[in-house]
N, C-alpha and C positions, 0 to 999 in steps of 0.2 A: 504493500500500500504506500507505505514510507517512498517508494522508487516510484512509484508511480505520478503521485503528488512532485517529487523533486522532477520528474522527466516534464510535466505540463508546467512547472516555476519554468524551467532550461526554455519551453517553447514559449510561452506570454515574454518572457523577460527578453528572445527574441523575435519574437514579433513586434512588441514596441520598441526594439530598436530599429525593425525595419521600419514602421509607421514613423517614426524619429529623422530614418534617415532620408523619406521620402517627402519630409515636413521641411527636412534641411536644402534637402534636395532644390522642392517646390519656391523653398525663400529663395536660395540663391539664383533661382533662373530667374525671378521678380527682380531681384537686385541688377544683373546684368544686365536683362529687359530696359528697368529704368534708367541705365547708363547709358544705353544707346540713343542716338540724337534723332530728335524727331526728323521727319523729311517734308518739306511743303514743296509741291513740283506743279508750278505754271506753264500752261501748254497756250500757246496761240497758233489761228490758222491761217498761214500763207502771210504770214508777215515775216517781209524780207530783212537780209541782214544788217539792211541800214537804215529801216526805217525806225530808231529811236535817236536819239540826242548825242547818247552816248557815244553812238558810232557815225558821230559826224554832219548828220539829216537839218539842213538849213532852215527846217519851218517847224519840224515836229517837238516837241518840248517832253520830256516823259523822265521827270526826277526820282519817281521814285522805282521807276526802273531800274534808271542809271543806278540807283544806290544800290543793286544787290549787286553791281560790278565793280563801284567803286569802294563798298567795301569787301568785295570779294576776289572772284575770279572773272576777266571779261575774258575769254575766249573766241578771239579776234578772226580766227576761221575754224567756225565751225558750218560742217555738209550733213545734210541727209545722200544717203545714200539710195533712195527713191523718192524722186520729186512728187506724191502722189501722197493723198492722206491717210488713207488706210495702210498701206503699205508702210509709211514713215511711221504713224502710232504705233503698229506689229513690233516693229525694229526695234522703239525706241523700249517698249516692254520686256523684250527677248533677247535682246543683244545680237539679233541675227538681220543677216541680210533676206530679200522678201521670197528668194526663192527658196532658203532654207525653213523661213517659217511660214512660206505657203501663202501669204498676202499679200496680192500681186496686183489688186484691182480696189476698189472700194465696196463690190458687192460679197467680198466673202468675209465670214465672222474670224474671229479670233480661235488657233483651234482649242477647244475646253484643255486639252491634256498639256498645253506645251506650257513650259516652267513662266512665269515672269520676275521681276524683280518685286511686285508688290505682294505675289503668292510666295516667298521666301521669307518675307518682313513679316507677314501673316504668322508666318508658320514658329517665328521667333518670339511670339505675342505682340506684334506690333496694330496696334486698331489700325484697320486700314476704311479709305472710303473713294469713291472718282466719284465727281459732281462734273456735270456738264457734257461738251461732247463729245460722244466714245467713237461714235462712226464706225464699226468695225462690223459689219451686218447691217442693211440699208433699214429694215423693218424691225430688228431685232432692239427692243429695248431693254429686255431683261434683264438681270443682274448677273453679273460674269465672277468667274470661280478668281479669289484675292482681293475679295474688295467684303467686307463688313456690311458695309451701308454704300449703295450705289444709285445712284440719279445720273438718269440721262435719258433719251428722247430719240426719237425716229429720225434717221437721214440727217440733214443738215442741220433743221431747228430754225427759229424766225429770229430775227433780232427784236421783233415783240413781241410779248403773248407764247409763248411755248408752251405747247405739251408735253409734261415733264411724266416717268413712270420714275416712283418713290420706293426701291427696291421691290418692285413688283409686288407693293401692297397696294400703289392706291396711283391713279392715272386722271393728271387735272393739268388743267391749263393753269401756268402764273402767268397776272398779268405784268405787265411791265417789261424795261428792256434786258434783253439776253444777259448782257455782263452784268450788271449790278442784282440782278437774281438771282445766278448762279454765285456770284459773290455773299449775297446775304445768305443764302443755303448753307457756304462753306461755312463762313463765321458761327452759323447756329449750332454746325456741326462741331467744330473745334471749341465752343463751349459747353459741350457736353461731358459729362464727368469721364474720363479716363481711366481711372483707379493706378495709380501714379506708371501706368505705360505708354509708351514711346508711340508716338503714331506716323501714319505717312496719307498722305492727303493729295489726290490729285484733282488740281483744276482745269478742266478744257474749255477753253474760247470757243465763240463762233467767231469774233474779231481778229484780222478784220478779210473774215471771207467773202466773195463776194456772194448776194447783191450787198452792194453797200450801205450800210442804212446808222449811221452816223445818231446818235441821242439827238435831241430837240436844243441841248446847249451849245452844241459840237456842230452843229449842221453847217453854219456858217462861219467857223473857223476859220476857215482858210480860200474864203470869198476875196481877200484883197491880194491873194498869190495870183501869179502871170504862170500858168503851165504852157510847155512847150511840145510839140510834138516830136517824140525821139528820132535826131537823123539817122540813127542805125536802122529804121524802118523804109530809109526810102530806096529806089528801084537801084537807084545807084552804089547802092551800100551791099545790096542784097546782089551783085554781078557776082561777085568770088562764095556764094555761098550755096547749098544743096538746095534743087529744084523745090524740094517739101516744105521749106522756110517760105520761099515767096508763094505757094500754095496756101499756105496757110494762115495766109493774113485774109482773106476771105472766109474764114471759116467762123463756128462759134468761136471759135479760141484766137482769131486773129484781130487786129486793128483796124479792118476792113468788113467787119462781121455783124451779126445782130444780137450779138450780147449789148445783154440793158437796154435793148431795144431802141439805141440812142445810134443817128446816122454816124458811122465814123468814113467817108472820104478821105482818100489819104493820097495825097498832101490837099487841104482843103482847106484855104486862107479864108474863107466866106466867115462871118460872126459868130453865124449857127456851130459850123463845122468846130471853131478853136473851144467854145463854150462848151458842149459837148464832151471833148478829152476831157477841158477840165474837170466837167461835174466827175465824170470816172475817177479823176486820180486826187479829187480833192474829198471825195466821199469815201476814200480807200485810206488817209490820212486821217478823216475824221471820225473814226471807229475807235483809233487806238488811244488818246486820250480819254476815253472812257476807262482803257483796260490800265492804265495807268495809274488811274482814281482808283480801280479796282485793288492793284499792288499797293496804295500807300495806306488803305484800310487795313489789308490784311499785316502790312508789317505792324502796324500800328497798333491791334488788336494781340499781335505775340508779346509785342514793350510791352503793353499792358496788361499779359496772364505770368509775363518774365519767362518765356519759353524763347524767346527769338535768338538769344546767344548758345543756345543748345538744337538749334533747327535747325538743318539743308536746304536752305530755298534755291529753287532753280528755276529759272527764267527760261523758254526755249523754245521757237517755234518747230512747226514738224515740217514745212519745206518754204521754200521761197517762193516767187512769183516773178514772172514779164508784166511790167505793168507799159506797156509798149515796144521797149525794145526790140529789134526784129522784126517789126513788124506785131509781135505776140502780146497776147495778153490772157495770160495762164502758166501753169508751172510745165512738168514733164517731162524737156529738153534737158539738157548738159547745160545751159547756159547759167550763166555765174550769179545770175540774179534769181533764177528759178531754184539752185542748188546749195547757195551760201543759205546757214539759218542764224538765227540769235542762240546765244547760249550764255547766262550769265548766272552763276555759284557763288552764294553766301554763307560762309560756316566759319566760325572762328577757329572748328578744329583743327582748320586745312588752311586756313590765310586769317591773317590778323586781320581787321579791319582797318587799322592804321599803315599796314602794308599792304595793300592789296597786289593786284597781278595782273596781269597781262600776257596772253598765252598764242604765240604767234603759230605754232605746229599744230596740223589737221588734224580735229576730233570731230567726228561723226556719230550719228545718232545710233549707234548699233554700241557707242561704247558708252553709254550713260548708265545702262544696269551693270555692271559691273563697277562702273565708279561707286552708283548709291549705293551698292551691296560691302564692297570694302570701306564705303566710309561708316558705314555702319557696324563694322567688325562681322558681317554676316559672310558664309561661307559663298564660294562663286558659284553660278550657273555651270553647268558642263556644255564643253563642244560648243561653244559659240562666237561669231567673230568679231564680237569687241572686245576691247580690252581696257581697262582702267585706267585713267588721266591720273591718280592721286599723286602717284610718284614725278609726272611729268609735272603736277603743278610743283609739287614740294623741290623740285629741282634734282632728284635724283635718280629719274630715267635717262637714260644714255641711248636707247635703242628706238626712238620712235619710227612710228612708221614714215619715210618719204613718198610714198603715193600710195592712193585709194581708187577702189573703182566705184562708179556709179551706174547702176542701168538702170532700164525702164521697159516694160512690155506692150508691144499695143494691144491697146481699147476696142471691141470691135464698138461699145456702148460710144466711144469718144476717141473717131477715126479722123483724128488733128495731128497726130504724131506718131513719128514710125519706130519701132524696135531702139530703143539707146543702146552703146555697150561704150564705157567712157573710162579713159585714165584720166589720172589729173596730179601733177607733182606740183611742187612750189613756181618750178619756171613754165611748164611743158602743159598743156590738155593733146590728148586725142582722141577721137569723139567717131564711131563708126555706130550705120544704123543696117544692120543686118535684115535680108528679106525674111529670114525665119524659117527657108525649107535646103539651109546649108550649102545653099547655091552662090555666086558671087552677090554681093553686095550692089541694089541698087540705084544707090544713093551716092551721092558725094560724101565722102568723109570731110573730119574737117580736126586742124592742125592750127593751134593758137601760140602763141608766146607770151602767156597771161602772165609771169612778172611786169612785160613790156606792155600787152595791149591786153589790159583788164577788164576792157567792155569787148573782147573778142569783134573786135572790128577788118581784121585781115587774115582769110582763110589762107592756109603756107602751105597745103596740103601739097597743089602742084607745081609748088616752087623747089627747084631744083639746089639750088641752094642749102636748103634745108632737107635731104633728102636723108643724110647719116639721122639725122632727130628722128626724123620719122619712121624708120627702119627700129630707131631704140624704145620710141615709144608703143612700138605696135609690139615689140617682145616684155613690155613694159605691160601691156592690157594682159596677156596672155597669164602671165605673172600676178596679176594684180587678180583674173577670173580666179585661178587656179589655187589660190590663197583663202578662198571662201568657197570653195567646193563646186567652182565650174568649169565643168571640162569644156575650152573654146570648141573644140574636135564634135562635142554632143551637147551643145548649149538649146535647150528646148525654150521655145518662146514661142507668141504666136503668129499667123502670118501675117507678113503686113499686105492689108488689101487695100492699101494708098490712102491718100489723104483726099478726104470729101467734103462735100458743102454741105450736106444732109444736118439740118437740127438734130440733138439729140433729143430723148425723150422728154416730156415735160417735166414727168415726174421726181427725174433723177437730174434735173441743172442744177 
């Protein structure tokens, strides 16, 4: 009996030590948990790399933008690596480029199974939530696997009045304008009790995508600017460049088109004709002062819970845009305005704010989850082709990458542009648009010296001159495929069946 009694003390007195160890256990993943630094991740759509203050923009004014570069990291080029927005979200979640993680268009969803950066923060106990737009499935509003609490809305969304679905409990229209609702959403969110864990909070814009539609105070901003019409667009600019360029200034997607339903003749000195561009690129400016008001709330709102020196705020758009140039007006091309995005990092853990940074080496949106996963002490994604800035900020990468590739697949939904496949070093781009059935190339390639001509103004492809570049930058794409898992030899993409004048659907502009 004696034995029996001591053999059940031997097992209680080990079992609450395991109950003990598993209480010690529980604190200390809490503890960790709350060591790690919350993450606030600002997403805007199709705002190009110069349209803030910070980087230069003669009219646009956006302080408290600038502030998370000037007391952080300004990242002076950064690229997406698909000028498209679904594709660019996929990326910037996954750390892969769109053929590895399959989102290559705007109609297909995000796939449920593939890892993200906010399903690992998740998994670390981080509250996680995305407010606004997700776009990764045109109808699909429901709530996607890494997210706690998820809002957001069908397709593109209005810049008044949205339809928002409330993690698929509840499906209502708010009224008022797109950013400062999704903004009031986020703030209601981030004052909700936490239970002292870390969280990560994603905001997506619709500013400033088109149509353009500017707040009631914003409207007439920028009524006393003179806009010009871009000479890269006229017939004579456009003599050294691939047939599909001057096709497609007639299109939706060109400067000769019926997007916004507003005449654009081009060159077309008449009153109508110059009023016109303007309303376009002065209602494309006037979105983003709003998203700006939007940014100095929400810093404003961390000073005052005193979270904001333990946060990662990032600033970032998901691709750039032509807002004329070439004749274009849309993203998808190679070209440096469609491809360049913002990228601006606030953390004290990574740059003082009294020293901030300035980061001149090419980071792409394929390398942000990896960055927020090691600045957060979280273990890496596997098999994927970004890689982490921390070190390059902190100065003690030696290895970075000199060239990136970028592609793009055609749309049969949005038949403006044909197959991308693109290098791009610091001096050198080479830009080839493959037919897609591995036959020779139909198109004109095209060959820049973008240290020298940064608006890509002289095609060199057929200049003999430069014929050794060309030869290094075409073993330089190959290179640059074969690095992120594409065989040049069996590159599937789809066919191009030229560029048309055909409207796209109404549903999906």
């Amino acid at each position: 009996m004696r034995k029996f009694l001591f053999a059940n003390c031997i097992v209680a007195v080990a079992f609450l030590g395991f109950v003990a160890f598993l209480d010690f256990t529980g604190s200390l993943s809490k503890i960790c948990a709350q060591e790690r630094p919350n993450v606030l991740f600002i997403l805007t759509d199709d705002q190009r790399w110069d349209a803030l203050s910070i980087a230069g923009h003669p009219h646009l004014k956006t302080p408290n933008i600038d502030r998370i570069g000037r007391q952080g990291v300004y990242f002076r080029n950064a690229f997406c690596t698909t000028s498209l927005c679904s594709p660019s979200r996929a990326s910037i979640l996954s750390g892969l480029y769109a053929h590895n993680h399959g989102v290559t268009n705007n109609f297909t969803e995000y796939p449920s199974e593939l890892k993200s950066f906010p399903m690992v923060l998740q998994s670390l106990g981080y509250h996680t939530a995305y407010i606004g737009k997700w776009h990764m499935g045109e109808e699909n509003d429901e709530p996607r696997p890494g997210f706690d609490w998820f809002v957001t809305h069908k397709g593109q969304g209005k810049y008044f009045d949205t339809e928002f679905n409330f993690h698929g409990k509840e499906r209502k229209v708010v009224p008022g304008y797109y950013t400062h609702t999704v903004t009031q959403m986020a703030k209601d969110w981030l004052n909700r009790p936490k239970e002292n864990r870390p969280w990560c909070l994603m905001i997506g814009h619709k500013a400033p995508h088109s149509f353009y539609y500017p707040e009631p105070k914003y409207q007439k901003a920028f009524d006393d600017v003179q806009v010009t019409y871009p000479s890269s667009a006229s017939d004579e600019e456009l003599l050294d460049k691939p047939q599909w360029i001057r096709q497609r200034r007639n299109t939706w997607h060109g400067i000769y088109g019926p997007l916004f339903d507003w005449r654009k003749k081009f060159p077309d000195e008449s009153a109508q004709g110059v009023k016109d561009f303007e309303a376009m690129t002065r209602a494309y400016w006037g979105t983003i002062p709003s998203v700006d008001d939007s940014v100095g709330e929400l810093l404003g709102l961390l000073e005052q819970r005193g979270e904001l020196e333990r946060t990662i705020v990032v600033y970032m758009s998901d691709n750039g845009i032509l807002n004329g140039e070439h004749g274009m007006v849309d993203k998808r091309t190679a070209h440096e305005p469609s491809i360049r995005i913002i990228q601006l990092v606030r953390y004290p853990g990574l740059v003082s704010e009294t020293q901030p940074k300035v980061i001149d080496e090419p980071v792409l949106t394929v390398d942000l989850a990896p960055s927020i996963l090691e600045l957060c002490g979280a273990g890496p994604l596997e098999n994927i082709d970004g890689r982490s800035w921390k070190k390059l900020v902190q100065g003690t990468e030696d290895r970075w990458r000199k060239s990136f590739l970028y592609h793009y697949n055609y749309e049969k939904q949005f038949p403006y542009t044909p197959n991308v496949r693109c290098v791009r070093t610091r001096e050198w781009k080479y830009s080839r648009s493959p037919h897609g059935d591995q036959g020779a190339d139909r198109h004109l390639a095209e060959l820049y010296h973008i240290s020298e001509d940064p608006s890509e103004r002289r095609n060199l492809i057929d200049d003999p001159e430069y014929s050794e570049v060309l030869a290094l930058m075409k073993k330089e794409l190959i290179l640059a495929m074969s690095a992120v898992g594409l065989d040049p030899q069996n590159d599937t993409m789809p066919i191009d069946e030229g560029i048309k004048e055909a409207l796209p659907d109404q549903k999906i502009r």
